[in-house]
N, C-alpha and C positions, 0 to 999 in steps of 0.2 A: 531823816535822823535829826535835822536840826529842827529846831523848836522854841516858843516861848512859854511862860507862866505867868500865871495870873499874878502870883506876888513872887517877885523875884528874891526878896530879903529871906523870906520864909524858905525859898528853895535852896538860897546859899547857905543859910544854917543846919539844911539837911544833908547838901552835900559835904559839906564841912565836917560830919561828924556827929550834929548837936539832936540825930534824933539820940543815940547811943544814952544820951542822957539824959533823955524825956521820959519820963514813968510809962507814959502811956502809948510809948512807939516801941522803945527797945525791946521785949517782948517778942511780940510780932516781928521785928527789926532783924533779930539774931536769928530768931526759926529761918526767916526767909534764906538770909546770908548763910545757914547751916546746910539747909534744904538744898541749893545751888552748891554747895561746897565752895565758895568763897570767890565763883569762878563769873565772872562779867557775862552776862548772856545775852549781849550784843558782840563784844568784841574777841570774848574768850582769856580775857586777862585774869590768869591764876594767884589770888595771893594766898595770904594763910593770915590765921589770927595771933597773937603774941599777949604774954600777961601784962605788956605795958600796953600794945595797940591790940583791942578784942574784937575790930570792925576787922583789921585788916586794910584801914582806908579803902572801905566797900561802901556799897550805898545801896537798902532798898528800896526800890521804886516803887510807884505805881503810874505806870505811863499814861494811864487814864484819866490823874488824876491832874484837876489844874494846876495843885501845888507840886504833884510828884510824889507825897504824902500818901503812903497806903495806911492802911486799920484792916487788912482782913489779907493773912497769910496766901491765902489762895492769887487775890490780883495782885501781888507783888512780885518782883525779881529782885535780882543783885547785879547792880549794875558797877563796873568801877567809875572811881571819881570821873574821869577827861571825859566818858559816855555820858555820864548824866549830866554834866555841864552842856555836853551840847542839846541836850533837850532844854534849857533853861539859858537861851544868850541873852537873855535880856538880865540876864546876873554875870553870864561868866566871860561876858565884851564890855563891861562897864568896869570903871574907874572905884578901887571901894575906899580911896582914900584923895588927897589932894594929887599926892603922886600920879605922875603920868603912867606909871610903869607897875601901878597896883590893880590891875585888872588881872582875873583870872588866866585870859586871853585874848583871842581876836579872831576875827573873822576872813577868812582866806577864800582861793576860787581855785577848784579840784578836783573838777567832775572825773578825773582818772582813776578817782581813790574813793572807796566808802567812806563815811564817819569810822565806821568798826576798824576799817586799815589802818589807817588814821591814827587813832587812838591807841591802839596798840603798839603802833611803830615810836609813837609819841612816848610810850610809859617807858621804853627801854632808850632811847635819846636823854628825855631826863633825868631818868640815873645814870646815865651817864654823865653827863656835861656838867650835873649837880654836883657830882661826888668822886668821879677818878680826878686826880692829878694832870696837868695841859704835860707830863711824858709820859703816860698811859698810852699804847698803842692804840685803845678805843675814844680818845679824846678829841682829836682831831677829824676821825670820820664826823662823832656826833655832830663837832661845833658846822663843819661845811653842811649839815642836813639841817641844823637850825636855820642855819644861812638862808640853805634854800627854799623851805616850808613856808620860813616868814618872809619871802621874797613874793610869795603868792599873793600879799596883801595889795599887791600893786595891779592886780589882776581883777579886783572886784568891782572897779569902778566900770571899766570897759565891758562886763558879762552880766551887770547885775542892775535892771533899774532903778533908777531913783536911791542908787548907793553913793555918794562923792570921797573922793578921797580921802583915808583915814578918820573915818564918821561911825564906826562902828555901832556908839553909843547911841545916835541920830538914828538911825536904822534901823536897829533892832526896838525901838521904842517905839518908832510908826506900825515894826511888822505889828508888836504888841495891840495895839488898839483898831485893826483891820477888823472889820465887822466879819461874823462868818460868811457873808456870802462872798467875800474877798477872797476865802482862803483856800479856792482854787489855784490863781492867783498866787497867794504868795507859795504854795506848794512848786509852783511852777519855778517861781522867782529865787527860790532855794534850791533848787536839783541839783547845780556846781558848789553851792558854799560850803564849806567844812570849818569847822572849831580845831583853833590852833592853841596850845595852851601857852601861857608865858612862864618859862625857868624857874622864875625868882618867885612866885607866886605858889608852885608846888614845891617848892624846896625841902621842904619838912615831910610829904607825903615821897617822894621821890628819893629821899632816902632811906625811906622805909622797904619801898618797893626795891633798892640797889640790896638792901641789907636778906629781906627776906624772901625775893623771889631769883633775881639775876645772878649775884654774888656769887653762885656755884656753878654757871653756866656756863658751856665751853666761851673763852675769849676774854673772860675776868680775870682769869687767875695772873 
């Protein structure tokens, strides 16, 4: 489930939203996201679409492709945002500003848990933690499972070679330029790693996700 790309800039403006605005994606983009009914088909995370958000903060993929960039309805899916980050960490464990704390996420050690677990347990934490009030009865769970998620980071040096502590960016850059015949190898070398997203960096999708998928679900009210 985890993954690189060839150009990581080009993948973060997709996961981001910016094919929706490309003549020559959106198209193809919506059929696909319509096709799936808006629903992640790795992890199963259901959103919906709205006249101010029309993605849904979804993402069509195509897993085949270097960028992740499909052009043909058929090899695409709809992936949600934190899934398609983990196919692309060489965007979504790097820093996209001077900020230490401006990276999508990070990279953790969690062979217990799929990417897909993962990810979905991740989409309902940060609507939470983003957006209830710290005396919301569900604020406190959230913050102790942040706690402990991102405590995994301390866990990749010791299971992962040639990983050093908190090197994320280091890392995911060598997997990047591994010739193929490495990438037995690094399939191997990834089996425990999982993508952690960082809070502050979905804030704006994760409220979207509190407003229009969670908000009516027993434990909100």
């Amino acid at each position: 489930m985890i993954g690189t790309v060839d150009s990581p800039a080009l993948a973060g403006k997709l996961i981001l939203g910016g094919w929706a605005l490309n003549s020559s994606l959106s198209d193809i983009g919506f059929s696909i996201l319509e096709r799936d009914c808006y629903t992640c088909q790795h992890c199963g995370f259901e959103s919906r679409p709205s006249k101010k958000v029309n993605h849904g903060f979804m993402v069509p993929v195509d897993t085949n492709s270097p960028v992740l960039v499909t052009r043909e309805v058929h090899s695409g899916k709809c992936l949600c945002q934190l899934c398609a980050s983990a196919l692309a960490v060489n965007w979504s464990v790097v820093r996209q500003t001077s900020d230490e704390e401006s990276a999508p996420g990070c990279l953790i050690w969690l062979p217990e848990f799929t990417q897909e677990k993962i990810s979905i347990v991740a989409s309902l934490i940060l609507a939470t933690s983003n957006n209830v009030p710290p005396s919301h009865h569900l604020y406190e769970a959230a913050s102790h499972a942040l706690t402990a998620f991102n405590g995994r980071t301390a866990h990749m040096a010791a299971n992962v070679q040639l990983y050093k502590n908190d090197k994320d960016e280091e890392f995911v850059r060598a997997l990047s330029l591994l010739p193929s015949e490495y990438f037995d190898y690094r399939e191997q070398a990834l089996k425990g790693v999982r993508f952690w997203p960082n809070p502050k960096f979905w804030a704006k999708s994760s409220h979207y996700w509190l407003k229009a998928v969670y908000e009516n679900a027993a434990g909100f009210e």
